[in-house]
Structure formats: structure tokens, C-alpha cells
N, C-alpha and C positions, 0 to 999 in steps of 0.2 A: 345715651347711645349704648346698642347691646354691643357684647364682644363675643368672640369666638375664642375656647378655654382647653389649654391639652390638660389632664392630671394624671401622673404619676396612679396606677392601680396597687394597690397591696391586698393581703387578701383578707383583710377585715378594716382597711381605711383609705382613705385616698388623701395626696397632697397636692396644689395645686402647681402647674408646671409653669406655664405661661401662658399672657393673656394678649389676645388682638384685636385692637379694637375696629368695631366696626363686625357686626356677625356677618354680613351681608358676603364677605370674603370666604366664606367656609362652604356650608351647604347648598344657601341659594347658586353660587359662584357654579360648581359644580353641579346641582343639578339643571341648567338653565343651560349650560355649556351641553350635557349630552342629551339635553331635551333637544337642541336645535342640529346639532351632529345627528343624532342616531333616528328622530322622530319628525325632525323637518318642524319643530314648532321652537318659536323664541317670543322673549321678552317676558320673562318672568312668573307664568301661568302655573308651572308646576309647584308654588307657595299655597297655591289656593286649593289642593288635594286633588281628589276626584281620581278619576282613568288618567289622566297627562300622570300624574303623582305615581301611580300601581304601576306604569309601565315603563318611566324611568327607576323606577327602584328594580323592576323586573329587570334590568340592561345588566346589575349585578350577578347571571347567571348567564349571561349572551355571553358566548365566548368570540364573537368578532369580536367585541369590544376590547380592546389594550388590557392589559396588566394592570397596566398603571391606572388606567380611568375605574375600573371596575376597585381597585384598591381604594382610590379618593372615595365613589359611591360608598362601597361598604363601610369606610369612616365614619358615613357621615348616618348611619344605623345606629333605633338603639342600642345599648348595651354590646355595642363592637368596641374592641380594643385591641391592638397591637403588641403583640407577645414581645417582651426584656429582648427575647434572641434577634427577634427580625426589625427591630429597629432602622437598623442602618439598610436595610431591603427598602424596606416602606420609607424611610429618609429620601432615597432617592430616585422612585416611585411617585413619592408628591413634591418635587422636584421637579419632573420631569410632567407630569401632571401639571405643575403650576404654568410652566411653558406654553403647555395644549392649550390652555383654557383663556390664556390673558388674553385681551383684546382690548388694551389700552382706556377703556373707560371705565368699567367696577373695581371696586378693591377685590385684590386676589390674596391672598393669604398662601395656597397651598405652596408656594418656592418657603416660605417663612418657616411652615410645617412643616417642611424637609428637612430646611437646615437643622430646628429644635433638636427633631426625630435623629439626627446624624449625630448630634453633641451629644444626645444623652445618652444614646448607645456605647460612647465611650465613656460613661461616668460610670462611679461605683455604684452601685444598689444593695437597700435593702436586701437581706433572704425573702424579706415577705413580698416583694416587688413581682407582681407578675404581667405589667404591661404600662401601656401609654392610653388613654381614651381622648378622644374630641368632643366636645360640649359644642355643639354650633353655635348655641346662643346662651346670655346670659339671663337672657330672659324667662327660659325655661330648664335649668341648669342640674340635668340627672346626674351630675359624679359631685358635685360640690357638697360637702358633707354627707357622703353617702356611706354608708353604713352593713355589715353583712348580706342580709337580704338583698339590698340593691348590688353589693359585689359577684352575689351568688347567682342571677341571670345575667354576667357580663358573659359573653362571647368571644373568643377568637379570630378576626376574619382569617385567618391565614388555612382555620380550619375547613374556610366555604372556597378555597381557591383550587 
């Protein structure tokens, strides 16, 4: 079974934060949630790419869209990560997100991703600590041993908001 993975960014290494099992809770969860909100289409289609995929990922510039949903979207981007400072922003964002999206039958992760995102904002950190990242899946796992190059196109989302 894949899992869905937060890790810790540094600016030449990553360590892993915590892991959930079941990726199905991260991205799909999220993007099938504002595929059926914002586009009127449900049941899973936006996995399979295409136009459904380009124009949910588009909804991350829609400013109807919440705060908070548009935050969950850009998580789930490559190379996005959540800056040391705004932690406990985004903590309670995908919290509040995780709320939106339940519907009693998929695994939801993002209430799980809050709380993490809310604990580690109160922990110490590194100097070289510059964020949080989401790995959707383990299966295809861009921060697990990732290395300068891969640190060096990480992203901000808090810069696209």
C-alpha cells in the first residue's frame, strides 16, 4: 500500500516527518473533492490526467476558490512546500480543508496534516530548515532522499497566494 509523506526541507537535505498510510488520502482526496465542487465532475477521473487534471490544478489561481482549498491544491504541486514561518497558517488551513472534503467514505488525511503542520511549527529547527513538503505517494517519492538540485526547484506556495 502507497502512503502519503510530509518531510521536513533543509537546504541541502531532507528528513522524513511523517508517514500516512494509504496515498489515496492526500492528493487523489483533494483533487476529486474540487473536481466535483468547482467542475461538476466526480469519481475519480482527475488520476487519469488530461483537461479534467490542467483545470483542476488551474482552480489554484481561481480566487473563488477558499484559502484553504487552493492551499490543500498547491500542496499537492511539485516541488511546493510550506515555509518554517507559516506552518501553523497551513496547519490550520488543512484542517479546516480536511473538514470540506470528508465525506465519510475515502481516507482523508488532510485534518492529520494539520495537526502534524501545527506540532512542528512549535518545534525547534534546524538554521538550515526552510519548510515542510507533501510526497502524495510513496510510490513516486520527489523529497525522500533528495538532494541539492531537487531542493533547489522547491517552491514556496505561500509565494503563489
Amino acid at each position: 500500500m502507497s502512503t502519503s509523506d510530509l518531510y521536513i526541507l533543509n537546504r541541502k537535505s531532507t528528513r522524513h516527518l511523517a508517514e500516512f498510510r494509504n496515498g489515496w488520502g492526500s492528493a487523489p482526496r483533494c483533487w476529486d473533492y474540487l473536481a466535483g465542487k468547482y467542475l461538476g465532475e466526480a469519481g475519480g477521473s482527475v488520476m487519469g490526467g488530461g483537461d479534467l487534471s490542467r483545470r483542476v490544478w488551474a482552480l489554484a489561481r481561481d480566487q473563488s476558490v477558499s484559502a484553504e482549498e487552493r492551499l490543500a491544491l498547491m500542496m499537492t504541486f511539485d516541488g511546493a512546500y510550506v515555509p518554517i514561518e507559516h506552518l501553523e497558517t497551513a496547519g490550520v488551513a488543512c484542517k479546516k480543508f480536511g473538514e470540506m472534503c470528508e465525506n465519510g467514505k475515502t481516507v482523508n488525511h488532510w485534518p492529520a496534516f494539520g495537526e502534524t503542520l501545527r506540532k512542528t511549527a512549535k518545534a525547534k529547527h534546524s538554521k538550515h530548515a526552510i519548510g515542510v513538503a507533501l510526497s502524495c505517494t510513496s510510490v513516486s517519492d520527489p523529497w525522500s532522499g533528495a538532494g541539492p538540485d531537487q531542493l533547489g526547484k522547491a517552491w514556496s506556495i505561500f509565494k503563489s497566494q
